[in-house]
N, C-alpha and C positions, 0 to 999 in steps of 0.2 A: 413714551414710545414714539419714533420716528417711522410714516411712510408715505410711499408715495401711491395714492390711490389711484393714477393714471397708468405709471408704470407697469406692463406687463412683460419679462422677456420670451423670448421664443424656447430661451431653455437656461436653466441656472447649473451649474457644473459646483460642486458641493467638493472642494480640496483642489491643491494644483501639484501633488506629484506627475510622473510621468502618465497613470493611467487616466488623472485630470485631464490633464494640459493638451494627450493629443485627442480628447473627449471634446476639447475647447478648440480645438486646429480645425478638427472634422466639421464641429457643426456650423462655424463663423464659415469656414470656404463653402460649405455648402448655401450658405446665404441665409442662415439665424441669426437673432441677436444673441446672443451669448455673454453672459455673465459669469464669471469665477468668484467663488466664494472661498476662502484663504485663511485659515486658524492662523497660522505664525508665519511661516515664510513659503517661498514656494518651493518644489521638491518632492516636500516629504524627506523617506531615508536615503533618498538618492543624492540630496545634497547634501551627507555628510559623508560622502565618501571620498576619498583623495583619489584615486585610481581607480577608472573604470574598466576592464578590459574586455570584458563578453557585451558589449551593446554595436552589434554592425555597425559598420563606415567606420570606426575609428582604431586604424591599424597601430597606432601610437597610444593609444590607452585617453583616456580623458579624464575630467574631474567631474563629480558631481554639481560640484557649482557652474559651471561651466556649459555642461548638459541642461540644466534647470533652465542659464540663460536661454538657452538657443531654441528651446523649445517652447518658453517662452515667449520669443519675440516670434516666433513661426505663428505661435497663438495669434500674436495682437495685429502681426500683418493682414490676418485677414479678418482683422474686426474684433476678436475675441478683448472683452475689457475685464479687467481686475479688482477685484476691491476686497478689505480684509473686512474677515466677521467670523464667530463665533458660532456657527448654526445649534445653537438649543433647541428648539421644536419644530416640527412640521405640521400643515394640515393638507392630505392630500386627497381628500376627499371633495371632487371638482374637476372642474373642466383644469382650474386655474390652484396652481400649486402655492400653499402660502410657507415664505421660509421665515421663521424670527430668528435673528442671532443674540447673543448675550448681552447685548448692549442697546437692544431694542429696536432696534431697526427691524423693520419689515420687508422682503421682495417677492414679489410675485413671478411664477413663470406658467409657459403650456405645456413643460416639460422638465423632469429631474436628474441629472446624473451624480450618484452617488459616489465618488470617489476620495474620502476621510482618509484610506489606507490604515496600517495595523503595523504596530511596532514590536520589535521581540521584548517578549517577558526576560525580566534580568533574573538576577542572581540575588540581587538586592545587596550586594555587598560595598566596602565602603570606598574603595578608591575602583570599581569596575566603570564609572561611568569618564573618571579621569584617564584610564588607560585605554577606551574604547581609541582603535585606531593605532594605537599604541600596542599591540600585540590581544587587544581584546574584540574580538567576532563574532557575529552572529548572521554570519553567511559564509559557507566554507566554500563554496561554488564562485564568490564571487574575492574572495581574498585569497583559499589553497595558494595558490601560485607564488604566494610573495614567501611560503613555508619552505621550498623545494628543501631537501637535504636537512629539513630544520625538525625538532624535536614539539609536537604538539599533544595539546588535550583537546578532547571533545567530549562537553557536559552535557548527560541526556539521558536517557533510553528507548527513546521511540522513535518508528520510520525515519525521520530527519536524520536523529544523533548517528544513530545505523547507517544511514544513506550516506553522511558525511564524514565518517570515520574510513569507510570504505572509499572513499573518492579522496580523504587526504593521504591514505596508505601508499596509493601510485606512485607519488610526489615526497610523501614526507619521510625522514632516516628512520621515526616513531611517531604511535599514534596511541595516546590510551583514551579507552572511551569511562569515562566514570560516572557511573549511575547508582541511583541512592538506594535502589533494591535489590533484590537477589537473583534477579531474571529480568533482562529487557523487557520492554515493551511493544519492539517492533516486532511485526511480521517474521515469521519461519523463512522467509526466503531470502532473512539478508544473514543467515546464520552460515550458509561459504563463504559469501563475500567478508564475513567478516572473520573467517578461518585464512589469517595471513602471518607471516613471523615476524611482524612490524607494528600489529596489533595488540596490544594487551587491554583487556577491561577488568577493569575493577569494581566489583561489586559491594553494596553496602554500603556506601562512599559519599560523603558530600564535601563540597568544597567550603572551608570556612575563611579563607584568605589569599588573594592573587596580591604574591610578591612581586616588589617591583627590584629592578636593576637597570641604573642607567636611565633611568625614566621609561623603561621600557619593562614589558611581562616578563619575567626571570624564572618565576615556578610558581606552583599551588604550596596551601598550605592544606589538605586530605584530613576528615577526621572520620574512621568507622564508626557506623551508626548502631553497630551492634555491641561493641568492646572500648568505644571512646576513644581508642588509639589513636594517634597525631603522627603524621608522617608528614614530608615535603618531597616535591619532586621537582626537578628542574626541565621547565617547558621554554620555548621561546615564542608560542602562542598559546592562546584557550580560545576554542570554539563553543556557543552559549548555545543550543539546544534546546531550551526548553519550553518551546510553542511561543505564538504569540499573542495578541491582544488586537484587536482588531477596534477599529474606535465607531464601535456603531452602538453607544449606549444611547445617543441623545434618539436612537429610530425603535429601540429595543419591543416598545408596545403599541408598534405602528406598521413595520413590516417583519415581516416571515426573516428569523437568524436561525441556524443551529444551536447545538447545545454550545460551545465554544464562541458564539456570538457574529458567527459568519455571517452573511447575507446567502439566505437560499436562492441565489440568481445561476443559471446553468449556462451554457455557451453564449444563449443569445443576450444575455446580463439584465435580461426584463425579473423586477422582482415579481411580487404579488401585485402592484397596485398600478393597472396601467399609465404609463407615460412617466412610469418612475425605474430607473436603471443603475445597479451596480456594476463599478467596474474598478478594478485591481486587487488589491494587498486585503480588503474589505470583503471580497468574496471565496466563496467554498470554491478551493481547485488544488490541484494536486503542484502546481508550481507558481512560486510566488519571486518573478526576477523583472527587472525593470523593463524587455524588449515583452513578457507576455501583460506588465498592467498594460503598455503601449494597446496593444492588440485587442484587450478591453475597452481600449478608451473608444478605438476605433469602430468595435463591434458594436458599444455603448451608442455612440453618434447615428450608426448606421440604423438602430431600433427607434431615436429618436426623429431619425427623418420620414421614418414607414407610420410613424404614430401622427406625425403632426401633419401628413398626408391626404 
């Protein structure tokens, strides 16, 4: 086990997507030491996207990688450093936060900000992670746009798949929502918006195969879960719907999640255990897009400056 028992930071930031990183902008300008703690790259799922077009200031669309940079180096301008690790356990019971990451290293801080992020749950099927990008989505809010006039699916039945069937109908020639039971899951109130003549859902339904054409999504391959029947339809995208996964297992019996594994943290992103804070894709909220983890990070910063006050 590696640490350093001199070492304290003023506050350790736990991920460096967008809810990270401006968690990490916040507290370094305001004059902490700041540490970033980094699983694999920085981002998150911000930087696997080609085209960003809903994040202010960039009228021209931007990249995910691109974005990761720049908020990044906005990070380290004013102090914020990086280092990769693995965080497996915490003890945060103390004045002084103890983090170990998978490869034994130790770091201590006077403050937490939780920002892991949460990835959508797939499909599990066999070439969806080869086509992601490639006509496969799992944000209609942040991709609809590239569908205009174009023929889509959206797999689901709950608020989201609702919420998204309806928001790509605007824009798209067709939209079928396909869900594996015999009645939605969402709310009574998306049941007009989802009374459109561009709409069809299919009930009973799961997907067993996203065809490719071109190297690109071409159609599903549909099997009724009731009758076994096999059909195919021709799509030019699939939208994936099916909640996500949020990567808060290594905190699971340490602080306050939902049933779904959210972080119980409300506006001001304080969980249960003072001086410790979630912020983005990680927490219970009703929208999860890269300008509100930002807003997180920021909120997150703003409770760690009131604590270590």
């Amino acid at each position: 086990m590696s640490e350093n028992m001199e070492k304290v930071y003023d506050v350790i930031v736990v991920g460096s997507g967008p809810a990270g990183l401006t968690a990490a902008l916040y507290c370094a300008r305001a004059g902490y030491e700041t540490l970033v703690l980094e699983k694999y790259i920085p981002g998150g799922q911000m930087v696997t996207s080609n085209e960003i077009e809903n994040y202010p200031g960039f009228p021209e669309a931007v990249d995910g990688f691109t974005l990761t940079m720049n908020m990044k180096k906005q990070a380290e301008r004013f102090g914020a450093k990086q280092t990769y690790g693995n965080v497996t356990a915490l003890r945060l019971d103390g004045d002084v936060k103890i983090l170990e990451t998978e490869d034994g290293t130790v770091y201590r801080a006077k403050s937490v900000v939780l920002a892991p992020g949460a990835a959508p749950r797939t499909l599990g099927l066999l070439n969806e992670d080869a086509l992601r990008g490639k006509g496969v989505s799992y944000c209609a809010t942040c991709d609809g746009a590239f569908y205009k006039d174009k023929t889509v699916a959206v797999i689901g039945g709950g608020d989201t798949a609702a919420g998204d069937a309806a928001f790509l109908s605007a824009m798209c020639k067709k939209v079928y929502l396909i869900h594996r039971r015999d009645r939605l899951r969402a709310s009574k109130s998306y049941e007009k918006k989802l009374d459109k003549p561009n709409i069809e859902i299919v009930f009973d339904t799961v997907t067993d195969e996203i065809l490719e054409k071109d190297g690109k999504v071409g159609g599903l391959r549909l099997r009724n879960v009731k009758t076994d029947e096999v059909c195919e339809i021709e799509v030019n995208g699939v939208f994936v719907a099916v909640g996500n996964v949020p990567a808060t297992d290594f905190v699971r019996d340490i602080l306050d999640l939902d049933e779904n594994g959210y972080f119980m943290a409300g506006e001001s992103t304080k969980t249960n255990v003072p001086g410790v804070f979630a912020a983005g894709d990680c927490r219970k909220k009703t929208l999860r897009q890269i300008v509100t983890a930002a807003a997180d990070g920021a909120v997150a910063a703003h409770g760690v400056e009131e604590y270590l006050s």
